[in-house]
GUPA-701830 format. One line per 10 residues: number of its first residue (from 1); their letters; for each residue x, y, z of N, C-alpha, C. Coordinates in nm, 2 decimals. Layout:
BEGIN
NUM	a	X/Y/Z/X/Y/Z/X/Y/Z ~ ...
***
This chain:
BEGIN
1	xxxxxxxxxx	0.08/-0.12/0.00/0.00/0.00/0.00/0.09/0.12/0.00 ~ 0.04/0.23/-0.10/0.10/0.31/-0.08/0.07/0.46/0.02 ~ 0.15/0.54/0.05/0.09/0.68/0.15/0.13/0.80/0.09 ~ 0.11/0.90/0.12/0.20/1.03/0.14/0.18/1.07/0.27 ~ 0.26/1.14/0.32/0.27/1.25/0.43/0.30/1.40/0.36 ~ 0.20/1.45/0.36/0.20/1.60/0.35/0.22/1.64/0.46 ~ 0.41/1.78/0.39/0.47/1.84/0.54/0.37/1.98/0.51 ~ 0.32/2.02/0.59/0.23/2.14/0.58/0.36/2.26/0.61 ~ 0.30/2.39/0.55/0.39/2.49/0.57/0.26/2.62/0.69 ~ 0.37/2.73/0.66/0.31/2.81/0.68/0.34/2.96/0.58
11	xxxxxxxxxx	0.31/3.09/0.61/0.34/3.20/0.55/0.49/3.21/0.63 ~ 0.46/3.24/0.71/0.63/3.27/0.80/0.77/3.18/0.77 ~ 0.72/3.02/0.79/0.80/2.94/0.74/0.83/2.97/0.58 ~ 0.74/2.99/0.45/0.77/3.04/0.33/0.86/3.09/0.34 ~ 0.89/3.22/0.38/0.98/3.30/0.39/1.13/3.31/0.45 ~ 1.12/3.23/0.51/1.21/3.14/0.59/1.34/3.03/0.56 ~ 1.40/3.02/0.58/1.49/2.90/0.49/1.47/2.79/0.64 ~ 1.47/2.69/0.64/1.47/2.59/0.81/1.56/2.57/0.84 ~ 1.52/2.58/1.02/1.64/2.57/1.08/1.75/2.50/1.11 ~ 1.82/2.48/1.09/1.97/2.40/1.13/1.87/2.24/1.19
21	xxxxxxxxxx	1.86/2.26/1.29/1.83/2.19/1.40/1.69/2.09/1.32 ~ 1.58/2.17/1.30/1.51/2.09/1.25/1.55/2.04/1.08 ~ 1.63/2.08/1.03/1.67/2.03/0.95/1.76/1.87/0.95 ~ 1.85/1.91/1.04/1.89/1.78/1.07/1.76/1.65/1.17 ~ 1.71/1.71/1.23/1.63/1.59/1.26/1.50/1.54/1.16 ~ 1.49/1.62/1.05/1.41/1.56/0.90/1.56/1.51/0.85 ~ 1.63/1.48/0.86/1.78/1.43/0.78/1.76/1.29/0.88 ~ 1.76/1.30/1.02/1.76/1.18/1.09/1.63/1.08/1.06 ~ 1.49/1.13/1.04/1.38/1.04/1.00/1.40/1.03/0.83 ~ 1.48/1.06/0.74/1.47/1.03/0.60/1.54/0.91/0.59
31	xxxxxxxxxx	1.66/0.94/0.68/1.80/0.80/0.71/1.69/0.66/0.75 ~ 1.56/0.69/0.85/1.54/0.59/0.90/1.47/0.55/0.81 ~ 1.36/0.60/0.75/1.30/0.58/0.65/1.37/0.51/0.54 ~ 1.47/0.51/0.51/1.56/0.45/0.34/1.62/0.32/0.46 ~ 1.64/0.30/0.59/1.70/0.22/0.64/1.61/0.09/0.64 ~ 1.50/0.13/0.65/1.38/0.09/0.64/1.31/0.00/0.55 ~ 1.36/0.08/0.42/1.31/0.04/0.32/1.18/0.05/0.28 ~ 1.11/0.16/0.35/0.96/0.21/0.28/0.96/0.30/0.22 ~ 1.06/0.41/0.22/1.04/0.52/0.12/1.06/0.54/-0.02 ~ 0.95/0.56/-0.07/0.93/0.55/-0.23/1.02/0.66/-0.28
41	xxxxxxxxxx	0.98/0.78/-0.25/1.00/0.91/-0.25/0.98/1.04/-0.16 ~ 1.07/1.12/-0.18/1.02/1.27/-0.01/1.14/1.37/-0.10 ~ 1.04/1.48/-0.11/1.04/1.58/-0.21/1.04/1.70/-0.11 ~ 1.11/1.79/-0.11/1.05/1.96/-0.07/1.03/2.02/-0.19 ~ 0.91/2.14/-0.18/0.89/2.23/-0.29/0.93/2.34/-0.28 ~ 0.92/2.44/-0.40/1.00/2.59/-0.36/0.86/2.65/-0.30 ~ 0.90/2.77/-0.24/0.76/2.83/-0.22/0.64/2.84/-0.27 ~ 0.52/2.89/-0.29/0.40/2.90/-0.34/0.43/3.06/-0.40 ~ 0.47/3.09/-0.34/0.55/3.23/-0.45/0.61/3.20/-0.61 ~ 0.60/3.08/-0.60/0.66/3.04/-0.75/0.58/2.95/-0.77
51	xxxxxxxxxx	0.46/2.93/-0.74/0.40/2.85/-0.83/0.30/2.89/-0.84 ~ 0.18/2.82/-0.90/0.07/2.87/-1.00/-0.03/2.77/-0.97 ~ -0.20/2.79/-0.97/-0.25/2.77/-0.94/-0.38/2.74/-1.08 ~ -0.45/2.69/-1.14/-0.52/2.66/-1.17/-0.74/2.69/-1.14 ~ -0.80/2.78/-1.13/-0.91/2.80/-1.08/-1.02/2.76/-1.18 ~ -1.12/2.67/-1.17/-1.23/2.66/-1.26/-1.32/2.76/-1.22 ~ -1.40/2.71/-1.35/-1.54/2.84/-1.32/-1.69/2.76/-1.30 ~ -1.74/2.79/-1.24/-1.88/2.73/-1.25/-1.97/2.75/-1.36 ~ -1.99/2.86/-1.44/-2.01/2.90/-1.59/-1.93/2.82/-1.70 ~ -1.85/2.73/-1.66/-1.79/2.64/-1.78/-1.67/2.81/-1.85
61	xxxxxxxxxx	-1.67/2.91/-1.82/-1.59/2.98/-1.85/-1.45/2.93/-1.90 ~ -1.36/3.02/-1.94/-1.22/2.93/-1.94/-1.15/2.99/-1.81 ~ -1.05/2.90/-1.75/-1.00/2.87/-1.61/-0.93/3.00/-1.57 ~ -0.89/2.99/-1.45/-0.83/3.11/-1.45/-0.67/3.07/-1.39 ~ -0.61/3.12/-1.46/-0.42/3.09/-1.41/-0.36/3.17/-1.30 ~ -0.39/3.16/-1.21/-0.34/3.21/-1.07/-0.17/3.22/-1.00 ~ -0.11/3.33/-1.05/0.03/3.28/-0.99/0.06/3.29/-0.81 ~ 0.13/3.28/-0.78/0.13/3.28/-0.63/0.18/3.37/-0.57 ~ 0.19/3.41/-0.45/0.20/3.38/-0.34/-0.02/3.32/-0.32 ~ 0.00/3.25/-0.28/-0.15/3.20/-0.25/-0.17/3.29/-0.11
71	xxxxxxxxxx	-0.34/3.30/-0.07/-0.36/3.31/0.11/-0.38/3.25/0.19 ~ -0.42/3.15/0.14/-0.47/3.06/0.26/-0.30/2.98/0.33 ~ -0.28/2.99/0.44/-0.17/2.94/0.49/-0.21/2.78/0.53 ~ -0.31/2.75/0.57/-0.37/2.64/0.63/-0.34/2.52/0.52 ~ -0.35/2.57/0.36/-0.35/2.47/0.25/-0.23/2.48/0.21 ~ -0.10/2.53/0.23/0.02/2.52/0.22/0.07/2.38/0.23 ~ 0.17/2.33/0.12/0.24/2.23/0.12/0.38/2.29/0.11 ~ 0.49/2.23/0.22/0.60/2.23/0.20/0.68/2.13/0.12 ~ 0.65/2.01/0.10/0.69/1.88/0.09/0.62/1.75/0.09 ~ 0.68/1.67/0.07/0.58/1.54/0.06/0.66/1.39/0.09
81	xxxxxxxxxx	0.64/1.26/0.13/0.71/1.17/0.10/0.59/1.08/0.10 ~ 0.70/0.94/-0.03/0.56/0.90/-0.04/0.61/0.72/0.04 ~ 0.54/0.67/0.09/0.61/0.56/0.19/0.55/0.42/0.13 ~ 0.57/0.31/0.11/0.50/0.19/0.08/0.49/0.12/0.23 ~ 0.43/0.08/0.27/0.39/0.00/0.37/0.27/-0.11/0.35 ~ 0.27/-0.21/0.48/0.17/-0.27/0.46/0.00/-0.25/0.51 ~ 0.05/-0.14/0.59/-0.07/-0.10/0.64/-0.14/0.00/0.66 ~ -0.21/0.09/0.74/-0.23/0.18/0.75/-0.19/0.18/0.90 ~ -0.20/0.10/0.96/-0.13/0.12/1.10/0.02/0.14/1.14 ~ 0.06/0.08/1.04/0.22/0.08/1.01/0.27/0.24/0.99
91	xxxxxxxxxx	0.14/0.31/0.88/0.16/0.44/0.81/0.17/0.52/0.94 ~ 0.07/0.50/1.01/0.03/0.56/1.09/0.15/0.55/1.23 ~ 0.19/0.39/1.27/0.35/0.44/1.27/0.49/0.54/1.28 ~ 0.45/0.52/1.13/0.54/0.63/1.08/0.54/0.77/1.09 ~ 0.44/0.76/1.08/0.35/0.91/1.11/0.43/1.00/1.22 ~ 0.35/0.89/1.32/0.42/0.92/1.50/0.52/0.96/1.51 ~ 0.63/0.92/1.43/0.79/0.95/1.43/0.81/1.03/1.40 ~ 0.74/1.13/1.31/0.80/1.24/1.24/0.80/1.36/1.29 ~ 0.94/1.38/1.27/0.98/1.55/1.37/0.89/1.64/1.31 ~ 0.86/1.78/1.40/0.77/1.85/1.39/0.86/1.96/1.25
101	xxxxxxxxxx	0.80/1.94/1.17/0.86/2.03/1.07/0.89/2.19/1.09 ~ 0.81/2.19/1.16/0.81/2.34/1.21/0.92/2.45/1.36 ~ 0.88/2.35/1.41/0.99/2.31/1.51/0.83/2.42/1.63 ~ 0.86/2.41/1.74/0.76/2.52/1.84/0.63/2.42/1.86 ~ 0.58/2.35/1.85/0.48/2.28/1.82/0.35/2.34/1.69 ~ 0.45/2.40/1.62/0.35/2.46/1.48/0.33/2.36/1.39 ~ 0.42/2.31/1.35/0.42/2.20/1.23/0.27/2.10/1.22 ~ 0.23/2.06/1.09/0.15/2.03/1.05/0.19/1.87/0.95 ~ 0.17/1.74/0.96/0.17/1.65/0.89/0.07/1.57/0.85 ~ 0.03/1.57/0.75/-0.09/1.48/0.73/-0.08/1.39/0.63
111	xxxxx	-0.17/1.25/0.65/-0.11/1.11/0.62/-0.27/1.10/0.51 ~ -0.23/1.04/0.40/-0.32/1.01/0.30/-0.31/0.91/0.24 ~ -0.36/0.78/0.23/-0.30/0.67/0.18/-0.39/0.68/0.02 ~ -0.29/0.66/-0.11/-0.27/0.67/-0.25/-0.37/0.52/-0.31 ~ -0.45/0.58/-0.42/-0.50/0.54/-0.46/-0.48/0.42/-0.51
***
């Protein structure tokens, strides 16, 4: 079975390069994760300042191309990793382990298991 873990961001964190510290302890759960042998893949993205958004219309209109910075902070993705396991309990495991990306108790992870 496959998952992702979406690392959630914020506005502040955007702006921000991470810190030393929490950087190396996402360096320490990526090691355990490949030691492991579940991780498919684990990606960071550039800001939402550089990327582009997509908007339909309810009128069947044509779409609208939205470049970024987006607003909503809550729907921010920093990153992603995508994990094979056998379960959802296992995922959820894994889950548990993962340093707070944010570091402060801000950070945001959410577990989606792939179609």
């Amino acid at each position: 079975m496959l998952f992702m873990l979406i690392i959630k961001t914020s506005r502040l964190a955007e702006k921000n390069p991470p810190r030393m510290d929490l950087r190396e302890k996402m360096d320490v759960y990526n090691d355990a994760l490949d030691a492991a042998g579940v991780k498919v893949m684990a990606k960071g993205l550039y800001p939402d300042a550089q990327g582009y958004k997509l908007k339909f219309k309810k009128d069947g209109k044509e779409p609208e191309l939205i470049q970024g910075p987006f607003l909503k902070d809550s729907n921010q993705i920093a990153g992603f990793f995508i994990l094979e396991l056998p379960s959802m309990t296992a995922a959820l495991e894994w889950l548990k382990k993962a340093p707070d990306p944010q570091g402060f108790g801000e950070g945001e992870i959410e577990l989606r298991q792939i179609r």
